[in-house]
NUZA-774279 format. One record per residue (C-alpha): residue in one letter; x, y, z. Coordinates in steps of 0.25 Angstrom, whole numbers, plus 5000, padded with zeros to 4 digits. Example, Ala and Ser with C-alpha at 12.3 -4.5 7.8 and 13.67 -1.06 7.14 Angstrom:
<rs>
A504949825031;S505549965029;
</rs>
This chain:
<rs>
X500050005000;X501150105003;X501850064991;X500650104983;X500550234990;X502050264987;X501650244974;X500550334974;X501150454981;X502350444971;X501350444958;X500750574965;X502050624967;X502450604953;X501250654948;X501450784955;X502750814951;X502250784936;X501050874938;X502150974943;X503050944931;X501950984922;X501251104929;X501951154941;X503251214936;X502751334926;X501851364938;X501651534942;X502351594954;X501351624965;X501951734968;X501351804958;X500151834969;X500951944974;X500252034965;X499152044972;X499952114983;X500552224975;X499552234964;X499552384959;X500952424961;X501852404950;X501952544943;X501852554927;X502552674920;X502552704906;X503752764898;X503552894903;X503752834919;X502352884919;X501352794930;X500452714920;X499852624930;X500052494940;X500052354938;X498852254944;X499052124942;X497852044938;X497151914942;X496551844933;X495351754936;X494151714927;X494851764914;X494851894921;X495752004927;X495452054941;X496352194943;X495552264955;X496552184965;X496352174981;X497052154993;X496352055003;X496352185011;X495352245000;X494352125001;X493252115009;X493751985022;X492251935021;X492551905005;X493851845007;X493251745019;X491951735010;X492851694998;X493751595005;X492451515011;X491751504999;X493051464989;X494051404997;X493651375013;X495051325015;X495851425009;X496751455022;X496951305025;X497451255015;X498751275006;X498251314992;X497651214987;X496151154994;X496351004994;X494950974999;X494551084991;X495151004979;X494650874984;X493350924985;X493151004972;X493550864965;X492350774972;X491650904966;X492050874952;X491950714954;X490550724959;X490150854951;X490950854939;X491550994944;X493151014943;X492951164950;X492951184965;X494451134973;X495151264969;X495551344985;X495751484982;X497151474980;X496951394968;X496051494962;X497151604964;X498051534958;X497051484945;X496751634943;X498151694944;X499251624943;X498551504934;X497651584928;X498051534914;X497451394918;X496051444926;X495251394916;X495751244914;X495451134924;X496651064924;X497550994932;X498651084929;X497851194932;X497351104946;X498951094949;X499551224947;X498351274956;X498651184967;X500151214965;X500051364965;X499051374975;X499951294987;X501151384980;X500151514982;X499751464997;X501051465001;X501551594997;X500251675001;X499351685013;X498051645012;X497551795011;X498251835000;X497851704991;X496351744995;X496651884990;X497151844977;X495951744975;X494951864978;X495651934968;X495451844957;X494051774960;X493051794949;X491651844952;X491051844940;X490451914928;X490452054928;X490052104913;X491352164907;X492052124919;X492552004927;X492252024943;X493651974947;X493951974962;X493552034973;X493552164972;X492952194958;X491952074964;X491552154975;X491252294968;X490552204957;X489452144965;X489452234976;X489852364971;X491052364983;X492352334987;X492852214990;X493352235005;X492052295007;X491052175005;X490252105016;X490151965018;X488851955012;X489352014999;X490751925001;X489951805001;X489151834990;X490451844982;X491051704987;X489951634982;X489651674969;X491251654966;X491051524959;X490151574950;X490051714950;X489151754939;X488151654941;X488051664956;X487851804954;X486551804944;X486051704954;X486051764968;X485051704973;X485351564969;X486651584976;X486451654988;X486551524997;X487751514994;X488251645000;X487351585013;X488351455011;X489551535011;X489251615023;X489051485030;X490351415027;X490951555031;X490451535044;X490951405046;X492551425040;X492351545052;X492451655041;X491151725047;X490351705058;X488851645056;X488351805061;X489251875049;X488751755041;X487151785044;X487351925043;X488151915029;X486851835025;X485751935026;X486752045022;X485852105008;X486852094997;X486752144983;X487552084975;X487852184960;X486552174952;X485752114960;X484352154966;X484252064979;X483152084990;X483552035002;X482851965016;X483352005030;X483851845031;X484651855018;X483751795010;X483251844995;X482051914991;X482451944976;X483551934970;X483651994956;X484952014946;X484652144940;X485952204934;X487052124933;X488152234926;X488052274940;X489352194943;X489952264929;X489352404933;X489952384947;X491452354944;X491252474933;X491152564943;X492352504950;X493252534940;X492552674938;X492952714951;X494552664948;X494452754935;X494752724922;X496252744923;X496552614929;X496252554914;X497252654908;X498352584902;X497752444906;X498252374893;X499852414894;X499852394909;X499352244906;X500352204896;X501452284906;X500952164913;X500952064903;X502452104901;X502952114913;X502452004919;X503251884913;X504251964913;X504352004930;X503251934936;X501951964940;X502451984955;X503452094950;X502552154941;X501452174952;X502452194963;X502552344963;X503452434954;X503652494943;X503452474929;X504052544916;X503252524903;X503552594888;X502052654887;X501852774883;X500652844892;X500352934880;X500152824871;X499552734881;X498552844883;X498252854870;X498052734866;X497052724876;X496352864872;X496252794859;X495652664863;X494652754869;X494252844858;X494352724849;X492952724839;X493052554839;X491852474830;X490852404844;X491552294850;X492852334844;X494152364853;X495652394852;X497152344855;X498252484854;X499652464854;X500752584855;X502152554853;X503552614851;X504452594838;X505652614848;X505652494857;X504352434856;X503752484868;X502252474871;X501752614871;X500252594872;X499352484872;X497652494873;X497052344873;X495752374871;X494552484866;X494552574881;X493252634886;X493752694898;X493252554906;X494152444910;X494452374898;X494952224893;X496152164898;X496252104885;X497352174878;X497152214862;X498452284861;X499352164865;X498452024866;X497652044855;X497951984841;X497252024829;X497452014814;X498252134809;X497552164796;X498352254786;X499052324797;X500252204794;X500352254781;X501452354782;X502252244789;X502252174776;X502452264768;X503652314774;X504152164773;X503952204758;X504952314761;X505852244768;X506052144757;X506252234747;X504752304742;X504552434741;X503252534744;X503052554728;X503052424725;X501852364719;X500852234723;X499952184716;X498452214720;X497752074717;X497151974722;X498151844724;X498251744716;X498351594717;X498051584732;X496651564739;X496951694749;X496351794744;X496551934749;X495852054745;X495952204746;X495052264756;X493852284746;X494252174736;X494852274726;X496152254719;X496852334709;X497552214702;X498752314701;X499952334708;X499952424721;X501152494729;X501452424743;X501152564748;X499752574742;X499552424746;X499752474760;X499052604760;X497952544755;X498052414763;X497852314749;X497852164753;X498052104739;X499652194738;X499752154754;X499551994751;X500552004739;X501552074746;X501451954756;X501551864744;X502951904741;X503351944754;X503251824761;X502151784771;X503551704778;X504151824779;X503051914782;X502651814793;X504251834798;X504051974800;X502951984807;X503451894817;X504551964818;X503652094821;X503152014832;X501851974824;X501351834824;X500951804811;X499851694810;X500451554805;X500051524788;X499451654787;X499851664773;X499651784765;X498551834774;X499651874785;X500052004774;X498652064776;X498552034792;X498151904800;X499251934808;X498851944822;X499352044832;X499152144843;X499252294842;X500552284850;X501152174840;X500552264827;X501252404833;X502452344837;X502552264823;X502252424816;X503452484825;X504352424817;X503952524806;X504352644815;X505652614821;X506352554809;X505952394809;X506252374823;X505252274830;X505252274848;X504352194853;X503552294861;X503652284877;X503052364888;X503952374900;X505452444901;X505452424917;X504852344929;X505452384943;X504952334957;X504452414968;X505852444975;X506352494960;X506952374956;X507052324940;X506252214938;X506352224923;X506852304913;X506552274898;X507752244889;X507852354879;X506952334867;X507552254857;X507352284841;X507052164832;X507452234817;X506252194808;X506152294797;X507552354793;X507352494792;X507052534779;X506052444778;X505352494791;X505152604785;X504752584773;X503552494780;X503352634789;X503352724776;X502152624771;X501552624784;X501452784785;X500952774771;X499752694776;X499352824786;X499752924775;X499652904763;X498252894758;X497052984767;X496052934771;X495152954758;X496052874750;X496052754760;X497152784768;X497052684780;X497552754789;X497552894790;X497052914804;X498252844808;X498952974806;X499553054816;X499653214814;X501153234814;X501653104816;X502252984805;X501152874806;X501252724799;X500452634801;X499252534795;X497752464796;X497252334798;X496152274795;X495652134799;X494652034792;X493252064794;X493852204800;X494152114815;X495352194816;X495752354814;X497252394816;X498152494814;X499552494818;X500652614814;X501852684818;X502252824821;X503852834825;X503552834840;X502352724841;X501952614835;X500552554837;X499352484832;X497852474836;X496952354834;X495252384832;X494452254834;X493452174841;X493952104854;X493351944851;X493651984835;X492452004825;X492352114814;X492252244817;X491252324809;X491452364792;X491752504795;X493052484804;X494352514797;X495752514802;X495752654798;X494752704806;X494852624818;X496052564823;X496852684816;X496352804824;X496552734837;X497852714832;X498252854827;X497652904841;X498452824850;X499552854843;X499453004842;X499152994856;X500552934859;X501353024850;X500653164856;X501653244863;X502853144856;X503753244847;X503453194831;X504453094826;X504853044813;X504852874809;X506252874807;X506952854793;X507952764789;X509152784780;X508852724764;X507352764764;X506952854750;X505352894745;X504952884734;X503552934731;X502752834722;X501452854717;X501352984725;X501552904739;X502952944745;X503552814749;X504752754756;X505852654749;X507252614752;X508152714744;X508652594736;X507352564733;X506852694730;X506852704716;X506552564712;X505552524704;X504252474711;X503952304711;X502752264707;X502252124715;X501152034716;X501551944726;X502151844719;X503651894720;X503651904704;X503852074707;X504352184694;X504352334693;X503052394693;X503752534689;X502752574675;X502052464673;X501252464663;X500552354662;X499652294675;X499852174680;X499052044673;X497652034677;X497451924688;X496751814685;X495551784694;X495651704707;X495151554706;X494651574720;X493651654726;X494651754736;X494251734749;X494251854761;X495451884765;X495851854779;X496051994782;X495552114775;X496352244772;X496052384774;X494752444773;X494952564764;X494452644753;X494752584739;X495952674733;X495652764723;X496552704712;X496952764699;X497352674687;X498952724683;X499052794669;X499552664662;X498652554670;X497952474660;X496552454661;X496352334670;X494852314670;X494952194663;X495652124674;X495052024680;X494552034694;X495451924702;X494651934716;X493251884709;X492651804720;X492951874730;X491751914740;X491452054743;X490852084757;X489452154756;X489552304758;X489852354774;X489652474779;X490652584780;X490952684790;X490152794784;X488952694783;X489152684768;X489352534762;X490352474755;X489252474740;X489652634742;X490952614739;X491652594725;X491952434729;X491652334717;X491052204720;X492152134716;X493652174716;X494152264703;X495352284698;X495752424700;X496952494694;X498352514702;X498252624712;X499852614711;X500652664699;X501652584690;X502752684694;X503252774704;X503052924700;X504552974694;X505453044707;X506653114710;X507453024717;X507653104730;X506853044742;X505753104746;X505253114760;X504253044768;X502953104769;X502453114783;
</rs>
């Protein structure tokens, strides 16, 4: 018999040290409670060393963030008592983890086929902090590191500070917009009080409905024995006497919402749920009182945090000091002033991103559309990522620079051939001509953009982006030159910097400096390291097209973005449109700050036909922006040696002074290129597609068709066949001045249009010309 015992007790044995194997060395440091004695005291400073704000850390619980922290001082003793009764009556006797409790939650599930109950309140702390990644699975692993953590947590902390911790984190339901997380916010949303100011009527009323707070508290009736219950075993674990007990009873409560008539014996007369926003309406006025500040600069002091904390720990970063950030307080101010004058389509919101060219630093970041009330955690600017539309364009195109292309070359402006994807211009029109790269990008054409990807190299192109610290989508194919890239508003301003300080990428960071609170260096960021992705000619030759997009056509000859300019500042930068119009962008560039701004519906979905990049995402943009240069003296991008202009077609452009006088290369995509100086003769007409072309996966930009003019020695071309036959055209929408599309000059099928571009540059000295401004 004892043999077999000795057996036993080693296969335990060795089953522990296995489960420790797998689970128990990568477990959290339990430590990491001490926040909760120093929440609120680590200083954050911006650039300037100007106060911006004080770090709380957050306990999560139920998927949400509870920031309105208490001391067990701050929280009413009949709460505390009624709390330990109700969810863990041996929670200063044992060490952690309730082995009767366990034993007795699994008859529960044996007999009733339910895994919950067993958990002491130590369990839950450390399932809602410190595990919080694994709250929702019930697993062993989960089972383990609980019970590991909680007898590590046990022996570390007293009793009162573990029971603080859990108060703090305990959901109590449903509030509307908000989760009622601890005890505080709890206490003004049923009551309207705070929470060292509850009675032990009212603290009783909390226990009970902790299980299930929502449906306990649309049925008070059904569960007002409960509380009778409660009060009963209080008495008996000697937490109240039977008079405080009895009186605690017939004390009336009145719980948010609710309409109850009360006996003298504590019994009901009625009981009628009449408004239950009252929980909502009650922790509104909560944060009323606090003011509206305490939301200003929310979504830079969280990714502070986010920063920071694998870096020093959560202890250190909660323990009191001081924090040095890059942020600007002018642009961070307005970036939120333009998140709140923001004219957004209903159920749209925002993500704004401000960076500087110099070093990468994070000037500015807004996560969401603000109204003044306390916003989402959920950060647009950084954790969003959403498909870029033609705002990756210019990153193509300057590839085409780098390789060798040059802003007067000429693409073909055609449907492809010989390929079942089958891109199309915004409306469907073509002009079977060849375009310049710079009319290809002023007027954001898809069919020059997909060729241009053709010859390029989607390899390569996919290269590039990574190295701009984009993740292109893997077999994107040709689609990825007109934007199903994914990324965030920080990833699409720091990707555009490159265009304003040369070709150099930084990987944009937060933080310069963390010290403790005796002044002592807890981290000091390595200086900013360039990563060399565009060699500088070609930076700014991608920069001249880029300023091109903001200047060269007004806004009545579909310039896209004119109201990105910015009076007496250089300004580059460009739209971006998604499929079904889901996503609006722009991102730019002026010498000091790079930035982009992304318009779209949280869960994803269309926004309505009238939103254009132009006009929506662009002046948020242009505000924040303006907003940040104010009071900043006017600088120039700067200029690198070997760079001449050339004005073709009446459009000043930039080239490499090698390059300056060559003749432009006509190219359709297929690497077969040649001069396109005078020619006289059009390309051959191409034969119609043998498939229907279907939608393209994501649309260009929504402008006005050009106004094109044949060149004196075009032929006619109305014999050429149309090659997008087949191709659907949506039914009319309406526009923004409540006009419909079947007012405007758009065949029903695509047509052939003559070559806005002419055969040849227009005869020039061979001086440089300046660049317009």
């Amino acid at each position: 018999m004892s043999r077999v015992v000795a057996v036993l007790l080693l296969l335990a044995a060795a089953g522990v040290v296995a489960l420790w194997w797998n689970w128990g060395r990568d477990l959290p440091s339990v430590s990491d409670l001490d926040v909760l004695e120093v929440s609120g005291q680590t200083r954050v400073y911006d650039r300037q060393n100007v106060l911006i704000g004080t770090l709380t850390p957050s306990l999560r619980s139920s998927g949400s963030t509870n920031r309105n922290l208490l001391k067990l001082g701050q929280i009413s003793p009949w709460l505390q008592k009624a709390v330990v009764t109700s969810e863990d009556r041996r929670f200063y006797e044992h060490h952690g983890v309730d082995y009767i409790g366990i034993a007795r939650g699994l008859l529960k599930g044996l007999l009733q086929n339910d895994l919950e109950g067993g958990s002491s309140i130590t369990q839950q702390v450390v399932k809602n902090t410190l595990l919080s990644d694994l709250q929702s699975a019930r697993t062993a692993e989960r089972k383990f590191k609980e019970a590991v953590l909680a007898y590590q947590l046990d022996r570390n902390y007293d009793k009162d500070r573990i029971l603080n911790a859990y108060l703090n984190i305990v959901y109590w339901g449903d509030g509307g917009r908000d989760d009622v997380v601890g005890a505080g916010t709890a206490a003004q949303a049923y009551f309207g009080k705070s929470a060292g100011n509850l009675n032990l009527a009212e603290s009783v009323y909390l226990a009970t409905i902790i299980p299930a707070p929502n449906r306990r508290y649309k049925e008070f009736a059904a569960f007002r024995p409960l509380m009778k219950d409660l009060l009963s075993r209080m008495v008996e674990d000697g937490r109240v006497t039977q008079a405080e007990a009895d009186a605690a009873w017939k004390t009336p409560i009145y719980p948010a919402g609710w309409r109850i008539g009360w006996n003298a014996d504590g019994t009901l007369r009625s009981a009628v749920l009449e408004n239950p926003d009252r929980l909502q309406s009650n922790m509104n006025a909560l944060e009323a009182a606090q003011g509206t500040n305490r939301f200003a600069y929310q979504y830079y002091l969280q990714a502070v945090e986010k920063e920071l904390l694998p870096i020093i720990g959560r202890s250190a970063l909660y323990g009191g000091g001081k924090i040095i950030t890059g942020m600007s307080l002018a642009a961070q101010q307005s970036a939120e002033q333009a998140s709140l004058n923001a004219q957004l389509p209903d159920g749209a919101t925002l993500g704004i991103a401000l960076v500087s060219p110099q070093n990468g630093e994070v000037l500015a970041l807004v996560g969401q559309k603000l109204t003044g009330a306390r916003p989402s955690d959920w950060d647009n600017a950084i954790q969003a990522r959403r498909q870029v539309g033609s705002s990756i364009k210019p990153l193509l195109y300057t590839l085409a620079l780098e390789a060798g292309w040059k802003q007067s070359d000429t693409v073909l402006d055609s449907p492809l051939l010989n390929t079942s994807y089958q891109p199309q211009n915004y409306d469907g029109r073509w002009t079977g001509r060849y375009v310049t790269m710079r009319y290809s990008l002023d007027h954001s054409l898809n069919l020059p953009t997909v060729r241009i990807g053709q010859e390029v190299g989607v390899q390569n192109f996919e290269a590039k982006l990574r190295q701009l610290g984009l993740t292109p989508p893997p077999d994107a194919g040709l689609s990825l030159s007109i934007g199903t890239l994914e990324a965030s508003p920080l990833q699409m301003a720091s990707a555009y910097a490159t265009f304003a300080n040369g070709g150099l990428y930084y990987a944009p960071s937060l933080v310069r400096s963390v010290s403790d609170a005796r002044d002592k260096g807890l981290y000091t960021r390595p200086a900013p390291v360039a990563k060399r992705v565009w060699d500088a000619q070609t930076a700014w030759l991608g920069l001249d097209m880029l300023r091109g997009v903001v200047g060269d056509l007004a806004a009545s000859d579909g310039g896209l973005a004119t109201r990105a300019k910015i009076d007496n500042r250089q300004v580059g930068g460009k739209t971006g449109t998604t499929n079904d119009i889901n996503d609006l962008w722009f991102a730019g560039v002026t010498p000091t700050v790079a930035g982009a701004v992304w318009v779209g519906k949280q869960a994803g979905g269309a926004l309505p036909a009238w939103a254009y990049s132009g006009e929506i995402p662009t002046p948020i943009w242009q505000q924040a922006v303006a907003g940040a240069l104010a009071g900043q003296p006017t600088q120039g991008f700067v200029q690198p040696n070997g760079i001449t202009y050339r004005v073709v077609r009446q459009v000043n452009m930039a080239f490499r002074t090698a390059q300056a006088d060559d003749e432009p290369t006509a190219r359709d995509g297929s690497g077969n290129s040649g001069s396109s100086f005078f020619r006289r003769t059009r390309p051959a007409a191409q034969p119609e597609p043998t498939q229907p072309a279907p939608q393209t996966v994501t649309p260009p930009e929504q402008v006005p068709a050009p106004d094109v003019q044949p060149a004196p020695d075009v032929q006619d071309i109305s014999a050429v066949p149309d090659p997008s036959a087949g191709v659907d055209v949506a039914p009319p929408e309406a526009l923004p001045d409540g006009s419909s599309a079947d007012s405007i000059d758009i065949p029903a099928q695509p047509e052939a249009l003559p070559d806005p571009t002419p055969n040849g540059p227009e005869a020039l000295p061979a001086d440089e010309i300046p660049p317009v401004n």
